[in-house]
C-alpha positions as CSV (number, residue, x, y, z in Angstrom):
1,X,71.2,63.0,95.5
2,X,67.7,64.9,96.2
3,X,67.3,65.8,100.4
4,X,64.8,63.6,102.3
5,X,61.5,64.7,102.5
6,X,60.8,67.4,105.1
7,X,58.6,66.1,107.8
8,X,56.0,68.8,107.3
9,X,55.1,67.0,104.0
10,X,53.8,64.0,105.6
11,X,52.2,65.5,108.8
12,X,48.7,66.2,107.6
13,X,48.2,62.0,109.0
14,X,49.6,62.7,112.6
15,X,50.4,66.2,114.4
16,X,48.0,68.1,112.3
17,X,44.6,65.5,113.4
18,X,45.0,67.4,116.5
19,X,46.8,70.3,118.0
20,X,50.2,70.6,118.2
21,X,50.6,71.9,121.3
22,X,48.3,71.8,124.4
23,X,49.3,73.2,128.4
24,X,47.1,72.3,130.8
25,X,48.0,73.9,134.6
26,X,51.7,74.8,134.3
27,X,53.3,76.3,137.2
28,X,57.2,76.9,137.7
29,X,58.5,79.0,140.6
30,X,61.8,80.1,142.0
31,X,62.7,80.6,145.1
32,X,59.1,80.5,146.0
33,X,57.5,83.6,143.8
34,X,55.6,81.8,140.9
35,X,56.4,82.7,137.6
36,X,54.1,80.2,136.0
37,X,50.9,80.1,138.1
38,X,48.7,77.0,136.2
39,X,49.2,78.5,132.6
40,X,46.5,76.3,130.2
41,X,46.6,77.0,125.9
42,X,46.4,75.4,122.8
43,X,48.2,75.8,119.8
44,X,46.8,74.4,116.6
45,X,49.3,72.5,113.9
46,X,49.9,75.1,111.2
47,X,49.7,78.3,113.3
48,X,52.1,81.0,114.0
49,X,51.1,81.7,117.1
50,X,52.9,85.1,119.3
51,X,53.8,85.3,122.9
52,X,53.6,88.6,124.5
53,X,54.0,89.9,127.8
54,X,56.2,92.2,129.5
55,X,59.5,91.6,130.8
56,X,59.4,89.2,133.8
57,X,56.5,87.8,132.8
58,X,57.7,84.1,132.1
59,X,58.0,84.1,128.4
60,X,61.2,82.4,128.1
61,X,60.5,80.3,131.4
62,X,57.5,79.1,129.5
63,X,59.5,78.1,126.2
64,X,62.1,76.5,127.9
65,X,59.5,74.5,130.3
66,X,58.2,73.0,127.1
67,X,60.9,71.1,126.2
68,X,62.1,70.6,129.6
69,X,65.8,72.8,129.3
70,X,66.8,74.4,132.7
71,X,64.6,72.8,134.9
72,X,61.1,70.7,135.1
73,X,58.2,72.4,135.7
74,X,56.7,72.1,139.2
75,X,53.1,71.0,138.1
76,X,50.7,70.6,134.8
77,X,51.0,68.6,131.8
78,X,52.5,69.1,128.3
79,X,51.1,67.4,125.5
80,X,53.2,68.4,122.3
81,X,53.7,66.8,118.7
82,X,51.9,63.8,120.3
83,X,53.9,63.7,123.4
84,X,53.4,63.7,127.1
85,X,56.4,65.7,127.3
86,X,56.7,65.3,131.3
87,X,56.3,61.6,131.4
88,X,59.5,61.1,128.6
89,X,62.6,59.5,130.1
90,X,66.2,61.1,129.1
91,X,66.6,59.1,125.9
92,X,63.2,59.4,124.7
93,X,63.6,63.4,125.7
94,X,66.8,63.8,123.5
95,X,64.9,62.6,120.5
96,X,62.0,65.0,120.7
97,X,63.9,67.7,121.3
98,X,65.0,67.0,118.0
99,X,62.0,67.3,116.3
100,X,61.4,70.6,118.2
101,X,63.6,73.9,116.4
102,X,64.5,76.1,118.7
103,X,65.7,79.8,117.7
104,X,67.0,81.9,120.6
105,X,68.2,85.6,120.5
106,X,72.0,84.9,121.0
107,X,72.8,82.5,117.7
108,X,75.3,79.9,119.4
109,X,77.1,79.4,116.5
110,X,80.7,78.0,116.0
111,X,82.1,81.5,115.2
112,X,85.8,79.8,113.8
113,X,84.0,77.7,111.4
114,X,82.3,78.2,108.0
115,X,78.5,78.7,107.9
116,X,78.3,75.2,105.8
117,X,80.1,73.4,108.9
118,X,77.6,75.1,111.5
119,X,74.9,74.7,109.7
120,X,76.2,70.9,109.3
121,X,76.0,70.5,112.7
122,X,71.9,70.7,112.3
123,X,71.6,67.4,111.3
124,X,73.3,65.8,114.8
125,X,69.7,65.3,115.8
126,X,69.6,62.4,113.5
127,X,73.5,61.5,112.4
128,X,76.4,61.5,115.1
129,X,80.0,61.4,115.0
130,X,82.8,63.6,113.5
131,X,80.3,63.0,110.5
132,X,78.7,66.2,111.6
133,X,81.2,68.1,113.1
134,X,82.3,69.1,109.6
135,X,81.1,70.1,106.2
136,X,84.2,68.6,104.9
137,X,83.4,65.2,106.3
138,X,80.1,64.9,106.0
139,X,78.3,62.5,103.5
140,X,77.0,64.4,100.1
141,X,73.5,64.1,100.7
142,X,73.7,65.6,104.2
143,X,75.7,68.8,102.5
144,X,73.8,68.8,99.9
145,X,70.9,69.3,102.4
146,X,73.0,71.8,104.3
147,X,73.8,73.7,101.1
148,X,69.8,73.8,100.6
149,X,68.8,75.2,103.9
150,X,71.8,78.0,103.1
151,X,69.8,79.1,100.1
152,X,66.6,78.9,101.9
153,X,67.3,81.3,104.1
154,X,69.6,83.7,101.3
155,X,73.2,82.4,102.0
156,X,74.1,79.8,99.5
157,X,77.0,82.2,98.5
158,X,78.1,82.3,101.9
159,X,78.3,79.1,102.6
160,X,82.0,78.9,102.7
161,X,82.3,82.5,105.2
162,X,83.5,82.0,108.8
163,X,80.5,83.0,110.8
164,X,82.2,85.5,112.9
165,X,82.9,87.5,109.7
166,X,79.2,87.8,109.3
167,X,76.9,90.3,110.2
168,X,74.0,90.0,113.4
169,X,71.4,88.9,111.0
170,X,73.5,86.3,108.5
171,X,74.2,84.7,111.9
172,X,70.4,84.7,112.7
173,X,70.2,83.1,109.4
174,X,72.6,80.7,109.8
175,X,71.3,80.0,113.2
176,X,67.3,79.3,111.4
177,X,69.2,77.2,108.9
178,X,71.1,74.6,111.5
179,X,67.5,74.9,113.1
180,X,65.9,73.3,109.4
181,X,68.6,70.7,109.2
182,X,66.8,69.0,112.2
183,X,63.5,68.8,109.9
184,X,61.9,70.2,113.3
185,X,57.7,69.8,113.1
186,X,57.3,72.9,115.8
187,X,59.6,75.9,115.9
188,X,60.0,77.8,119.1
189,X,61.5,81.4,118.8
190,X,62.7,83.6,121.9
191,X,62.7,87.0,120.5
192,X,64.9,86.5,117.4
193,X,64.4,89.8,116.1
194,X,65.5,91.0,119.6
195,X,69.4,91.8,118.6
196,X,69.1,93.3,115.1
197,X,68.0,96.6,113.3
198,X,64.2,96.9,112.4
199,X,64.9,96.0,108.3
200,X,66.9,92.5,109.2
201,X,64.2,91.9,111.9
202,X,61.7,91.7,110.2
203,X,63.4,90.3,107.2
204,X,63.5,87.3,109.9
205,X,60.2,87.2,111.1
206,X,59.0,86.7,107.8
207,X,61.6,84.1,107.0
208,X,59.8,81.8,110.1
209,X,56.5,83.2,109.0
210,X,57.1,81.5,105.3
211,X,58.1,78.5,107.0
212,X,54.8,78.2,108.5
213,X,52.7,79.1,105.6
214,X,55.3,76.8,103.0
215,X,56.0,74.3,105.2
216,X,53.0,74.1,106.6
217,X,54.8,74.0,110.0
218,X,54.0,75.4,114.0
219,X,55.6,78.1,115.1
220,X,55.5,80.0,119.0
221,X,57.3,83.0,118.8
222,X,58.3,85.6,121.5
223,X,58.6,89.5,120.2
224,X,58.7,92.5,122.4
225,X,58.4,94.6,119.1
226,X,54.8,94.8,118.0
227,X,54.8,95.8,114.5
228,X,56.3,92.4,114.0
229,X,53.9,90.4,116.2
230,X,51.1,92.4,114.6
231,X,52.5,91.4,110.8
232,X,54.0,87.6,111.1
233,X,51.5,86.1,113.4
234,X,47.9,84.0,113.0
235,X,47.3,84.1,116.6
236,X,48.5,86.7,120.0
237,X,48.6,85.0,123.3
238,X,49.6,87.9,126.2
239,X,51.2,86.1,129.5
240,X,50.9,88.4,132.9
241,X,51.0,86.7,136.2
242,X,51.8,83.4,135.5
243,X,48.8,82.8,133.2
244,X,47.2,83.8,129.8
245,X,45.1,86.9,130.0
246,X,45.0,87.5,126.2
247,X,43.8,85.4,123.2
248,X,42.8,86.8,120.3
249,X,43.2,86.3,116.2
250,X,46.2,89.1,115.0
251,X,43.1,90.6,113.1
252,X,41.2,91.5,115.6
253,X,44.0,93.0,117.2
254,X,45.9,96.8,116.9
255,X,48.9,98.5,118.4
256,X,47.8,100.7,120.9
257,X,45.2,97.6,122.5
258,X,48.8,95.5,122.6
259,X,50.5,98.2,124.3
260,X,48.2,98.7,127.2
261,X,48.2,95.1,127.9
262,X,52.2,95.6,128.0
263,X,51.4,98.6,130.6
264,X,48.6,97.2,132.5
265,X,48.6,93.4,131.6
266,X,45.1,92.7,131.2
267,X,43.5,92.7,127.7
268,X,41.8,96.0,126.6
């Protein structure tokens, strides 16, 4: 049985009639010292868009304040993939989240079981019970699916491996996989080349690059490593205190300008 069609495929008639992201006066502060200090951008459907900032600066604060995870944001709105994020009560909340792939640095990954059965575990955003606990027990079609978003991402022939036999980057892998078994319309990345050597990083920054340019789906991503913001992004948005002080197309943008903004955070 063929997998359902991807979301991307049909969102030309809703997300991509308007942006798929827009923050208008976030703030978030704690224990008084504001690390989000009425933060306002835009994302357009179809972009890959980078975060930069230096450490401290409220990267990850901002990415989790935009799906609501680990606290609510003390003031501003959050319109996303149609949404008024703020305004969702808990059900509502659970089921954008799942339309929303996340990808953080540390994989959270089952390590006992196989790559299939984690990857499996993707689709809990639509099918629950011991259905999607394991490969074994899941219904064809959904490992059929799960079996397709292995060999998307290069690990059909691992499919059967115990993810703790696998190396930093198969897990990353793995990790982007589970992520494409929710069919997720935006993908939100905290630094997920931050743990692995230069080659496999970059190997999966393009892997969510092509998933914006195939797909034709959204993707913020956070990378302290420039080479890789400067190669798999559309757009650079630099965060210092609390707000954005850099917007600017990746092509109009170099190394050395990046860096300073690191050092001095203000746009060169």
């Amino acid at each position: 049985m063929n997998a359902p069609a991807h979301p991307a495929q049909v969102l030309a008639g809703s997300v991509a009639a308007g942006p798929v992201l827009a923050v208008d006066g976030l703030s978030r502060a704690f224990s008084g010292s504001k690390v989000l200090d009425g933060l306002s951008f835009v994302v357009p459907a179809g972009q890959a868009t980078a975060l930069i900032g230096a450490n401290g600066s409220g990267k990850s604060t901002l990415l989790k304040c935009l799906i609501r995870l680990g606290g609510e944001p003390d003031a501003g709105r959050i319109q996303m993939l149609g949404c008024d994020v703020r305004a969702l009560p808990p059900r509502d909340l659970r089921r954008f989240r799942a339309r929303v792939g996340m990808v953080w640095q540390r994989h959270n990954l089952v390590p006992r079981l196989s790559a299939l059965s984690n990857v499996t575990h993707g689709v809990q955003a639509r099918l629950s019970g011991p259905r999607s606990w394991f490969q074994a027990l899941a219904p064809a079609e959904v490992r059929a699916e799960a079996m397709a978003c292995l060999d998307r991402v290069g690990l059909a022939d691992r499919a059967m491996a115990r993810v703790d036999g696998l190396s930093g980057g198969q897990q990353q892998r793995v990790a982007i996989a589970r992520m494409l078994m929710q069919r997720p319309e935006f993908i939100l990345a905290d630094e997920p080349d931050a743990s692995l050597d230069p080659q496999t990083g970059q190997e999966v920054m393009a892997l969510l690059l092509g998933l914006v340019r195939q797909d034709g789906l959204s993707l913020l991503v956070i990378s302290h490593r420039l080479e890789h913001t400067l190669a798999f992004s559309d757009r650079i948005l630099g965060l210092a205190q609390g707000r954005i002080a850099l917007d600017l197309p990746t092509a109009q943008a170099n190394e050395p300008g990046l860096r300073r903004f690191f050092d001095h955070g203000v746009a060169a």
